[in-house]
Structures are given as C-alpha cells and as structure tokens.
Backbone as JSON, one array per atom type, in Angstrom:
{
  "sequence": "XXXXXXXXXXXXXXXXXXXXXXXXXXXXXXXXXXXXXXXXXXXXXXXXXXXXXXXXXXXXXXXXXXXXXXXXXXXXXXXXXXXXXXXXXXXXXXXXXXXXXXXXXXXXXXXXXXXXXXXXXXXXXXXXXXXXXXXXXXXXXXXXXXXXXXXXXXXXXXXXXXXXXXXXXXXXXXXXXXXXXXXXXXXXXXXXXXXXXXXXXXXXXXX",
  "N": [[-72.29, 19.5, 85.61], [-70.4, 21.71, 87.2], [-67.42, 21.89, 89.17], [-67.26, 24.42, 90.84], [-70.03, 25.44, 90.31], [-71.66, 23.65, 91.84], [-70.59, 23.82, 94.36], [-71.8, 26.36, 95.03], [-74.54, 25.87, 94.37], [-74.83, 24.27, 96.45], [-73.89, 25.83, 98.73], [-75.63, 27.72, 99.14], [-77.9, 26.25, 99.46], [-77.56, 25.25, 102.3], [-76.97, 28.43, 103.3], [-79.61, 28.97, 103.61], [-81.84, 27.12, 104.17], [-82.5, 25.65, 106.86], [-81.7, 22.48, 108.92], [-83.7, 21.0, 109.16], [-85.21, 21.8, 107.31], [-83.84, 20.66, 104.99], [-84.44, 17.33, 102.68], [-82.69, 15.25, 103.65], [-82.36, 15.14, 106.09], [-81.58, 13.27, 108.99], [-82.71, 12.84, 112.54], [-81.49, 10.43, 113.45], [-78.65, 8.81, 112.88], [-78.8, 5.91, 112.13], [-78.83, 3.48, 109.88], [-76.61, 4.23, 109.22], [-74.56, 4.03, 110.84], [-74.76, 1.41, 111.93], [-73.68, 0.08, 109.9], [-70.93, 0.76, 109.62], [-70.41, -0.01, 111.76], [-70.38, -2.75, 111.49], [-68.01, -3.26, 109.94], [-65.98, -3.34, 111.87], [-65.25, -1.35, 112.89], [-62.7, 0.56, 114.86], [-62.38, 2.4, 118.45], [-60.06, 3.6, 117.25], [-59.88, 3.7, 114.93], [-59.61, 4.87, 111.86], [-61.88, 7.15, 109.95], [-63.63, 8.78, 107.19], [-66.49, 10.74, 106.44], [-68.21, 11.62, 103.72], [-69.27, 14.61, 101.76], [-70.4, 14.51, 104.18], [-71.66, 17.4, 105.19], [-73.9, 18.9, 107.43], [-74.51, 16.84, 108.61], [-75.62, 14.04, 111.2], [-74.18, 12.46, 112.13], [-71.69, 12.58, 112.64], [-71.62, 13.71, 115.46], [-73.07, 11.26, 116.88], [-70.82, 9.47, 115.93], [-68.47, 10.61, 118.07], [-70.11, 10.83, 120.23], [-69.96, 8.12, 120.34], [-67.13, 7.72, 120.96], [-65.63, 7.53, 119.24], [-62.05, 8.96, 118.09], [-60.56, 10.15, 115.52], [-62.18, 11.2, 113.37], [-63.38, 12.33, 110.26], [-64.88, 15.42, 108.36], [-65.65, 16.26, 105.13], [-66.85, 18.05, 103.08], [-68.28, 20.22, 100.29], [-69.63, 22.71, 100.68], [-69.04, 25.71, 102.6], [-70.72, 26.66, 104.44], [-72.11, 24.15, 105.89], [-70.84, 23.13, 107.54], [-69.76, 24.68, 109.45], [-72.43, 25.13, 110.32], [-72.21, 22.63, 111.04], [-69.89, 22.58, 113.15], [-70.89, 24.3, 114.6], [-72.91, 23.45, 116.27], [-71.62, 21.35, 117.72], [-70.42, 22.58, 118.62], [-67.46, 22.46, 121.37], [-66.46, 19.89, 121.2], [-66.22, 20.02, 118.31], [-63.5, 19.91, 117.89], [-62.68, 18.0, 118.09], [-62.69, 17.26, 115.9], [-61.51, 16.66, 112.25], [-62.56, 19.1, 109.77], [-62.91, 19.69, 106.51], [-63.27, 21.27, 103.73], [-64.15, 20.85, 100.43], [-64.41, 20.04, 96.96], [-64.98, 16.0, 96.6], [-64.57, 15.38, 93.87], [-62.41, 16.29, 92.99], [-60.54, 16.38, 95.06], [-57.35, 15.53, 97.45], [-56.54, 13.71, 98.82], [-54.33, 13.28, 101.99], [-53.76, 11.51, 103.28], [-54.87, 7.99, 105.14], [-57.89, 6.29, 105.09], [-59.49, 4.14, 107.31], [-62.29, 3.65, 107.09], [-64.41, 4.29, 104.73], [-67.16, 6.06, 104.25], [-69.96, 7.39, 103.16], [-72.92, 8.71, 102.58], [-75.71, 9.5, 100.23], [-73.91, 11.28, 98.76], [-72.26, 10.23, 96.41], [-74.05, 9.43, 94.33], [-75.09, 11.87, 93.19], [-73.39, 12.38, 91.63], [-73.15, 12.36, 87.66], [-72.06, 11.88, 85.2], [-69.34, 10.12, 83.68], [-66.82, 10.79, 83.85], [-66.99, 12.25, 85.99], [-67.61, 9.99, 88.04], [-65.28, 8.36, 87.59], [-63.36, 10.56, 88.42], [-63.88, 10.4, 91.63], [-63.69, 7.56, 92.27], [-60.83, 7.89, 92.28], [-60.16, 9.34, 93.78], [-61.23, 7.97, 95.8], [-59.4, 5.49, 96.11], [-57.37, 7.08, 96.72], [-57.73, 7.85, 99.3], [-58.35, 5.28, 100.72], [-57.65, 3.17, 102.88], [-55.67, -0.41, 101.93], [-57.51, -2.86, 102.68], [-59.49, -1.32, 104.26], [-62.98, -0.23, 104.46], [-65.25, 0.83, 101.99], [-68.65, 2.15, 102.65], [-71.17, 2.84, 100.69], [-73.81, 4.92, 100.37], [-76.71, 5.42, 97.65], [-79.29, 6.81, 96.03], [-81.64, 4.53, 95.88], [-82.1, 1.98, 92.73], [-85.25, 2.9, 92.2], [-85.24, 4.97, 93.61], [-85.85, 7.96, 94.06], [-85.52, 10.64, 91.01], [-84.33, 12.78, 91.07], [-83.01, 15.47, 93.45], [-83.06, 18.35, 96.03], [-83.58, 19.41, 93.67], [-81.23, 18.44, 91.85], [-80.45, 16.55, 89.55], [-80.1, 12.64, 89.63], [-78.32, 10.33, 89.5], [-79.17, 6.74, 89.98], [-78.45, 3.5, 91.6], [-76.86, 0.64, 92.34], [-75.95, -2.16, 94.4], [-74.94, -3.42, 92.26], [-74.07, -1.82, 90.33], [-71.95, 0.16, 91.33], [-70.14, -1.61, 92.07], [-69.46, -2.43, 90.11], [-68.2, 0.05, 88.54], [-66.45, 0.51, 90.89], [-64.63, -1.8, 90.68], [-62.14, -4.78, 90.17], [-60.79, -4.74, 92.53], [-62.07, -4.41, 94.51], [-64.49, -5.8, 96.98], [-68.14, -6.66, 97.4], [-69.53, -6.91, 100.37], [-71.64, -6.11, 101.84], [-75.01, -5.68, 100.99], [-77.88, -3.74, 101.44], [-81.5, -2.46, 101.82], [-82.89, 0.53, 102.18], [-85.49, 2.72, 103.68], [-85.76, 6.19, 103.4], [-87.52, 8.36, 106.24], [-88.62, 11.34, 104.75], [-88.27, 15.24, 106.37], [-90.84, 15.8, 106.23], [-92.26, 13.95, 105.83], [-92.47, 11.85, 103.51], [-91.15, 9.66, 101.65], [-88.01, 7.42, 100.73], [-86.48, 5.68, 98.39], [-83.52, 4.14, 99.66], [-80.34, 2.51, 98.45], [-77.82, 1.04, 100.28], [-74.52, -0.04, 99.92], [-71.59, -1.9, 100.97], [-68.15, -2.15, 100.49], [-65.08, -4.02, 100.54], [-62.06, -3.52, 100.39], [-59.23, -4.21, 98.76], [-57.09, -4.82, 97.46]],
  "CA": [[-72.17, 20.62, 86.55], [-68.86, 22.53, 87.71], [-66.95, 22.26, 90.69], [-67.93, 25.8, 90.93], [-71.59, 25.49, 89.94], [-71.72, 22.23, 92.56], [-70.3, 24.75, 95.49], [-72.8, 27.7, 94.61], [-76.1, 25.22, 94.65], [-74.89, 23.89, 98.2], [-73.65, 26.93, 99.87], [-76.95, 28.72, 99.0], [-79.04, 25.36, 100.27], [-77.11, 25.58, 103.78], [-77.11, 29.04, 104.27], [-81.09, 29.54, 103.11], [-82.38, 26.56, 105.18], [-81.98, 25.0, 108.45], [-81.23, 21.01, 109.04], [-85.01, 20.06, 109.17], [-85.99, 21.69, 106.04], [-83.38, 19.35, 103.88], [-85.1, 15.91, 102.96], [-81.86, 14.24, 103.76], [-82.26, 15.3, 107.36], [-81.71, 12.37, 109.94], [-82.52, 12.92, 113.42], [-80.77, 9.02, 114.17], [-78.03, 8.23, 111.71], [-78.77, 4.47, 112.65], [-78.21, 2.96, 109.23], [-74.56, 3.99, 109.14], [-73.9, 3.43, 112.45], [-75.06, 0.02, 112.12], [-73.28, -0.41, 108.43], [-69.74, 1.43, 110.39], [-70.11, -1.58, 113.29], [-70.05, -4.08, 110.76], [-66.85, -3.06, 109.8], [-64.98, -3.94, 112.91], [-64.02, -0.24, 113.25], [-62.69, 0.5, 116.51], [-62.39, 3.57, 118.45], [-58.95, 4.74, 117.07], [-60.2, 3.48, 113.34], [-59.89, 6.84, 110.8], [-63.11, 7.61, 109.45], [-63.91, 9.97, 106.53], [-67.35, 11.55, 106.36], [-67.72, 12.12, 102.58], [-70.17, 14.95, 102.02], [-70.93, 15.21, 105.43], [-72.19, 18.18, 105.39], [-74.19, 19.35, 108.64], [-74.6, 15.55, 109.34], [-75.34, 14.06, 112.84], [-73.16, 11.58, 112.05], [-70.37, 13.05, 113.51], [-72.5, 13.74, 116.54], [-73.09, 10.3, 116.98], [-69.43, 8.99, 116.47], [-67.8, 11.14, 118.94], [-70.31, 10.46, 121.71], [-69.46, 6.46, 120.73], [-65.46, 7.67, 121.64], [-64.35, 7.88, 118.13], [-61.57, 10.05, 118.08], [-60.03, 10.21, 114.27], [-63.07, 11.4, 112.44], [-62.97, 13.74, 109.21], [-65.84, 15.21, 107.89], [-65.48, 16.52, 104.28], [-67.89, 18.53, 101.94], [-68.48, 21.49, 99.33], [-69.88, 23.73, 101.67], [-68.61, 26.53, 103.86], [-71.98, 26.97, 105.24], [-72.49, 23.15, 106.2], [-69.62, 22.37, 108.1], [-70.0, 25.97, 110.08], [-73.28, 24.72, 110.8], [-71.9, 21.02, 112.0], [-69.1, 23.12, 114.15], [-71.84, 25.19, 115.62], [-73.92, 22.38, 116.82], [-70.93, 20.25, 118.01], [-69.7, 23.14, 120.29], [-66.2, 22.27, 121.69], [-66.71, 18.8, 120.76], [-65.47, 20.16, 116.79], [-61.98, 20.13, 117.86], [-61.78, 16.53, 117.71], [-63.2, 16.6, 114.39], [-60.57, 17.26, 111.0], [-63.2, 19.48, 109.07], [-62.14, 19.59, 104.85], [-64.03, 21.81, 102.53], [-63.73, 20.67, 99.12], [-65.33, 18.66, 96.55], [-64.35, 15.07, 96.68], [-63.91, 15.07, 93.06], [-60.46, 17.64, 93.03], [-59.75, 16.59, 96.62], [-55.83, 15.66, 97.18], [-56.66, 13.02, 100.24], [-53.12, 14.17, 102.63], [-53.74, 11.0, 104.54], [-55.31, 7.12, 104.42], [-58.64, 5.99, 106.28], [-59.99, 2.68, 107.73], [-63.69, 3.55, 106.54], [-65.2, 5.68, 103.71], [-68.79, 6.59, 104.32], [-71.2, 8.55, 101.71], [-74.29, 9.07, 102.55], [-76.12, 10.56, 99.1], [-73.03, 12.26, 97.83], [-71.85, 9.6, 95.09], [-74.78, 9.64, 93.59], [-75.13, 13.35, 92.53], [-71.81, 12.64, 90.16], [-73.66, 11.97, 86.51], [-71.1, 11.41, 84.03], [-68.32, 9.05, 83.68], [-65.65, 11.45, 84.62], [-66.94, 12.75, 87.56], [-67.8, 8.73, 88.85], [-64.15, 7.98, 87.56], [-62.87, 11.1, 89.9], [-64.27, 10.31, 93.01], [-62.94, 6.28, 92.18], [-59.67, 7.75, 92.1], [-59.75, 9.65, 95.36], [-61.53, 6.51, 97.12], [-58.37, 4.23, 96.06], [-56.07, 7.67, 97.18], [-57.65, 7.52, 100.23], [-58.89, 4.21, 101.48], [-56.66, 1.76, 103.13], [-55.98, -1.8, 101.51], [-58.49, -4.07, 104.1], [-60.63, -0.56, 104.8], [-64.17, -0.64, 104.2], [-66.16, 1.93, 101.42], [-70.03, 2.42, 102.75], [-71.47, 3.91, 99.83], [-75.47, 5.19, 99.94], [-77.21, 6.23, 96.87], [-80.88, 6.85, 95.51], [-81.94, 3.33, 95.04], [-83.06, 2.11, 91.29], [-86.63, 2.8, 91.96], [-85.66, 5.53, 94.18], [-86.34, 9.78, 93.48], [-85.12, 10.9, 90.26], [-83.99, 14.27, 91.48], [-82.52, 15.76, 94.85], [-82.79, 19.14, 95.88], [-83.54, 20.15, 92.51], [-80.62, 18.18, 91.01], [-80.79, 15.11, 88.65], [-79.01, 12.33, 90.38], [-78.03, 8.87, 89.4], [-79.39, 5.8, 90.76], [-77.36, 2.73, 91.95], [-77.45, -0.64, 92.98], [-74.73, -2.34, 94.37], [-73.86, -4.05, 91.2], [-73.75, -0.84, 89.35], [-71.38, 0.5, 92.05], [-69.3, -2.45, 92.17], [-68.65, -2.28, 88.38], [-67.7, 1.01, 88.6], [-65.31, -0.15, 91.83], [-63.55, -2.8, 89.57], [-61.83, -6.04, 90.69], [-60.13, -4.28, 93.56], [-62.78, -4.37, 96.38], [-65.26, -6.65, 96.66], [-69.02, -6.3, 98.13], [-69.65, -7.67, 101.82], [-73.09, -6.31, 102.22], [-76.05, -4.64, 100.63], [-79.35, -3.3, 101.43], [-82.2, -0.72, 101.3], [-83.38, 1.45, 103.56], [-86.44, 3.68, 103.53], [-85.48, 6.82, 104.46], [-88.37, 9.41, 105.56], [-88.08, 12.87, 105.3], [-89.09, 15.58, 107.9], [-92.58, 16.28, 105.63], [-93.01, 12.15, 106.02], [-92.48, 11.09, 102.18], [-90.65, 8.16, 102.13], [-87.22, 7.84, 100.17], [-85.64, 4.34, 98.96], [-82.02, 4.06, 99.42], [-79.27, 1.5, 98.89], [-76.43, 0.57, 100.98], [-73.56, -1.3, 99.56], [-69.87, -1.63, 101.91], [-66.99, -2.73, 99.81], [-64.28, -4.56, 101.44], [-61.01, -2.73, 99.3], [-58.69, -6.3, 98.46], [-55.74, -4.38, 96.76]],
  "C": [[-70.71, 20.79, 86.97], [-68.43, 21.9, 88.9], [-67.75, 23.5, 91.4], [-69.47, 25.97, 91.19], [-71.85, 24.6, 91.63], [-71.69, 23.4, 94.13], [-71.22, 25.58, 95.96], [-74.16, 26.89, 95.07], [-75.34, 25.03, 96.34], [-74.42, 24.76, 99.37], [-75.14, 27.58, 99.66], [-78.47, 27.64, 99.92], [-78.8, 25.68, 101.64], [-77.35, 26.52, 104.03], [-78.78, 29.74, 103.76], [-82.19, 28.7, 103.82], [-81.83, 25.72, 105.97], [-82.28, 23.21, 108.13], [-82.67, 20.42, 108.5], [-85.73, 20.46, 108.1], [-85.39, 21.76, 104.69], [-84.66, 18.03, 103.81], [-83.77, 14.96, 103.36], [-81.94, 14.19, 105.45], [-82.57, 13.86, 108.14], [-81.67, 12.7, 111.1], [-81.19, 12.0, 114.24], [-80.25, 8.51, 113.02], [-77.91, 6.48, 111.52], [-78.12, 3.65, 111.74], [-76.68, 3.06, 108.6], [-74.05, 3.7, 109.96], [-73.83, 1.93, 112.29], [-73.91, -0.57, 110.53], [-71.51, -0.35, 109.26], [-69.45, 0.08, 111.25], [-69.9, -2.49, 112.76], [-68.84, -4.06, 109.83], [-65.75, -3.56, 110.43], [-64.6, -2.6, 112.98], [-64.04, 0.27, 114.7], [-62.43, 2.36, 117.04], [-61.02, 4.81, 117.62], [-58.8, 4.47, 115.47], [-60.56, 5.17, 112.52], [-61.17, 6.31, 109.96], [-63.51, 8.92, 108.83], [-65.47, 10.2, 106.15], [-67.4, 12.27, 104.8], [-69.28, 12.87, 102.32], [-71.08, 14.85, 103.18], [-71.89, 16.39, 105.45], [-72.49, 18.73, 106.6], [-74.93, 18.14, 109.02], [-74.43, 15.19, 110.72], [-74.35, 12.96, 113.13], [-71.85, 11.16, 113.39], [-70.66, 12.92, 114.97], [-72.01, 12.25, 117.27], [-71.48, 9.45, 117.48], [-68.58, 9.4, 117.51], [-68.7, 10.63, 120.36], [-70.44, 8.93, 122.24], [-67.7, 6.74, 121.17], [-64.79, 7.64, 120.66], [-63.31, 9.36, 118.2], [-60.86, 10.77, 116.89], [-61.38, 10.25, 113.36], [-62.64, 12.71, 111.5], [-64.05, 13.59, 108.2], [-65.63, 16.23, 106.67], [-67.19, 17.14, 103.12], [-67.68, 19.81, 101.45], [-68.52, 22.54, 100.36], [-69.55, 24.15, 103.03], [-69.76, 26.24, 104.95], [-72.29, 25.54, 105.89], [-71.71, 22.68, 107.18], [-69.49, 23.23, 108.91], [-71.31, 25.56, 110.53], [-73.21, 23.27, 111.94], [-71.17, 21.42, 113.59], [-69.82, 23.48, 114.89], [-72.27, 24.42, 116.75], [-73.11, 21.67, 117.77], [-70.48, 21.22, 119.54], [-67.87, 23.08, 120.03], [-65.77, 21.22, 121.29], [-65.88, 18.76, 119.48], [-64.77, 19.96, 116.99], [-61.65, 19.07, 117.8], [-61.9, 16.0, 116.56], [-62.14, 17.24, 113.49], [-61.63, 18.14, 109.88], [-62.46, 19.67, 107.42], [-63.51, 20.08, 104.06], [-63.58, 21.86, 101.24], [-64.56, 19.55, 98.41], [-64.69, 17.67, 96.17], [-64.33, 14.68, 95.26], [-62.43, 15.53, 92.66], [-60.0, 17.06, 93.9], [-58.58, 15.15, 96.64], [-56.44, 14.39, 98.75], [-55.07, 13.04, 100.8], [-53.1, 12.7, 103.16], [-54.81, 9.51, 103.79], [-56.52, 6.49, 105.62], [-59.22, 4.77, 106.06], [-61.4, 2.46, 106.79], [-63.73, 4.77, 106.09], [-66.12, 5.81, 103.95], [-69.23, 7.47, 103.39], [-72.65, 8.28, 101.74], [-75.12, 9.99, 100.93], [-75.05, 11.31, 98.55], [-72.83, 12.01, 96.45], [-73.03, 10.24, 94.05], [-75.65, 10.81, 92.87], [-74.1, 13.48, 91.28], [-72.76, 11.66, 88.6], [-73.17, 11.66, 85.87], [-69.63, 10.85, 84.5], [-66.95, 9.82, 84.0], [-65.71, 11.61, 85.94], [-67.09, 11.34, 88.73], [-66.31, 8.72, 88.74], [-62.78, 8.69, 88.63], [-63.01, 10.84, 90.79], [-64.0, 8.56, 93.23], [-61.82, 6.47, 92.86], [-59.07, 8.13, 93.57], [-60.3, 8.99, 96.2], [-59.94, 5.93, 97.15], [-57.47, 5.15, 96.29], [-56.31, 7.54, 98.79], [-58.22, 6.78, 101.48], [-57.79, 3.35, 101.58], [-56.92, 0.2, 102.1], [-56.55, -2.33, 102.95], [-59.03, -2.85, 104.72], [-61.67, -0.61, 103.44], [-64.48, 1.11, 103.61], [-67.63, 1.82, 101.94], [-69.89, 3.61, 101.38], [-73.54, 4.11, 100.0], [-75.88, 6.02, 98.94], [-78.9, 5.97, 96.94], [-80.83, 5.08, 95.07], [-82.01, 2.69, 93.16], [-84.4, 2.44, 91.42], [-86.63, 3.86, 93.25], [-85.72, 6.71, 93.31], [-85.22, 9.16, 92.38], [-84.07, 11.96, 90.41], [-83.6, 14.28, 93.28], [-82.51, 17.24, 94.82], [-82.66, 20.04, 94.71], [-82.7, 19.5, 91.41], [-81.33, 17.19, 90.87], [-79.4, 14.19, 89.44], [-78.75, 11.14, 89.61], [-78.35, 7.82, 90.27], [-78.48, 4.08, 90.53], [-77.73, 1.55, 92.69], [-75.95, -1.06, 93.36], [-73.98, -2.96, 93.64], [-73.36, -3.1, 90.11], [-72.18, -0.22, 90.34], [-70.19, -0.29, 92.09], [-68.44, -2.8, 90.49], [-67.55, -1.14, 88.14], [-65.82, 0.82, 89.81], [-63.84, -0.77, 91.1], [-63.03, -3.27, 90.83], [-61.08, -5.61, 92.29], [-61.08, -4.17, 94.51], [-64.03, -5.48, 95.97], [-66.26, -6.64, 97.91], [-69.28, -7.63, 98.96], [-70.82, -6.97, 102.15], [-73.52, -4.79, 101.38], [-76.97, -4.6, 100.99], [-79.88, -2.43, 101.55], [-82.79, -0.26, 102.51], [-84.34, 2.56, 102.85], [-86.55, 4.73, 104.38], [-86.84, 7.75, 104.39], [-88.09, 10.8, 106.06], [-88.96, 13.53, 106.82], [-90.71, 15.88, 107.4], [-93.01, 14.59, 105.4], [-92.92, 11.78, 104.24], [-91.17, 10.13, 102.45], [-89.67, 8.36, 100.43], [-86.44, 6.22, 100.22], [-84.15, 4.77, 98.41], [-81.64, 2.57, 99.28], [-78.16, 1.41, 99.47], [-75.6, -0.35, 100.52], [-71.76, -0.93, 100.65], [-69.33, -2.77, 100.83], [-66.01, -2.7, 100.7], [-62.87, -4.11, 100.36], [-59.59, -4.54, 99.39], [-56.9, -5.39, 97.96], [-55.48, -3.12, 96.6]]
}
C-alpha cells in the first residue's frame, strides 16, 4: 500500500465514523500508561504518540502533567478530532500529520509509543522505514513501546491485512541496538465486546 493509498483509507475511517465505532477504541489507555511508568518517564520526559490518531492517550498524559507530548499520524481527520475533544488543553500538545514511514523526525524523544500502527507495515521496506525513523528519533537510553496484533491475534484490521508480532520478531527486526526490558499480552475488547490479543514489547535503545 502507498503513502497515498495509507492516507485515503484513514482519512475516510475518521471522517465516516466516530471514536466508539473503531475496534481500537479505548475508553482507559491503562496498558500504556502502565508500560510509559515503567519507563521512569517524568513529567518533562518527550513523548511521541506514533499513530495516535484520535487517541485518549494524550488525554490521559496531560491530565498526569506531562507537558512535551507529540502526537503523530496519517490523518487530518484524526488529530482534528483529538484537538476537538482536548479543547484548549491541544496547545500543549505538538500535533504532526504524516506517515511515520517518510517522516523527517525535527527533534529526539525519551519514549516512542505505538499502539497498532507498526503492525499495519507488511513488507520489509516499509518495517525497515519506520526502523530508521525510530533510531532518527529515539534518544540513546529512551524507551520504544511497541503494540502489535499478537501471533494468534486478528488477521486483518479495519479491513487491512496486518502483520503479527511477538517480541522476538520485533526485536530482530530492532537489531543489536536496543534490547527488550519487558513483554506481554493484553486482551483488548472492543466497543461490540469481541476480544482482541495484543502484544506489548518496550525496548530499552543501548546505542
């Protein structure tokens, strides 16, 4: 799939339905919160939001006192939706529309986060892009959270075909330069109650 193509599917999801009728929808972003704390990141720790989207994420971090958050994704429509929601609140957020395989990182952050994004990239280029702009813009001694579709989770997302991931597949891909400090799964359920396994892996970046 395109850059282009990639843009087109997710501006048309955002502006065709509302938060609660995604399956990614989290009322309580708990398992990143909780993955984020085990980081050590503190309030003035930079934090990038990768595929964010209209994530409550953000939500969340700001009303813990983070003040260096930056939430990044494809879609106009998703991030216009996050602003909406946030109010006045947005202005402490760095919003970035672009897809994090092209994207030029300006700047270097404590923690990466990815909720479901990685694992939409299918072929060995597009994993090898989104490598390249982790290691442009993750600190040496900041922490990657990565969440994908489990191995034995969905096949598909939203219609696409995704890739599934474990954290030793992830960590291959990584190479000798970071090295994993925790994994596990989480069962996420949607808002129609089907039940969705994920994995969590945080890489500790070494070099």
């Amino acid at each position: 799939m395109t850059n282009s193509d990639r843009r087109t599917h997710w501006e048309n999801v955002y502006e065709t339905k509302s938060e609660r009728q995604v399956s990614w929808f989290q009322e309580n972003p708990a398992p990143s919160l909780d993955l984020i704390a085990l980081t050590g990141a503190t309030k003035s720790s930079a934090i990038v939001d990768i595929g964010g989207g209209a994530s409550r994420l953000v939500d969340a971090l700001l009303a813990m006192g983070h003040r260096d958050v930056t939430v990044l994704d494809l879609s106009t429509a998703a991030l216009a939706a996050a602003r909406e929601r946030l109010g006045r609140d947005a202005d402490w957020v760095k919003w970035i529309v672009a897809d994090v395989t092209a994207w030029r990182p300006a700047t270097t952050y404590d923690v990466w986060h990815d909720r479901a994004a990685f694992h939409f990239l299918n072929t060995s280029e597009e994993q090898a892009a989104y490598i390249e702009r982790l290691r442009h813009g993750l600190k040496v001694g900041g922490y990657a959270i990565i969440g994908t579709f489990a191995l034995d989770g969905p096949e598909k997302c939203s219609g696409l075909p995704v890739t599934r991931h474990s954290a030793d597949t992830i960590g291959v891909l990584l190479g000798s330069a970071f090295i994993l400090k925790d994994t596990r799964r989480h069962q996420h359920k949607t808002p129609w109650e089907s039940v969705q396994n994920f994995q969590f892996s945080t890489f500790l970046r070494l070099e």
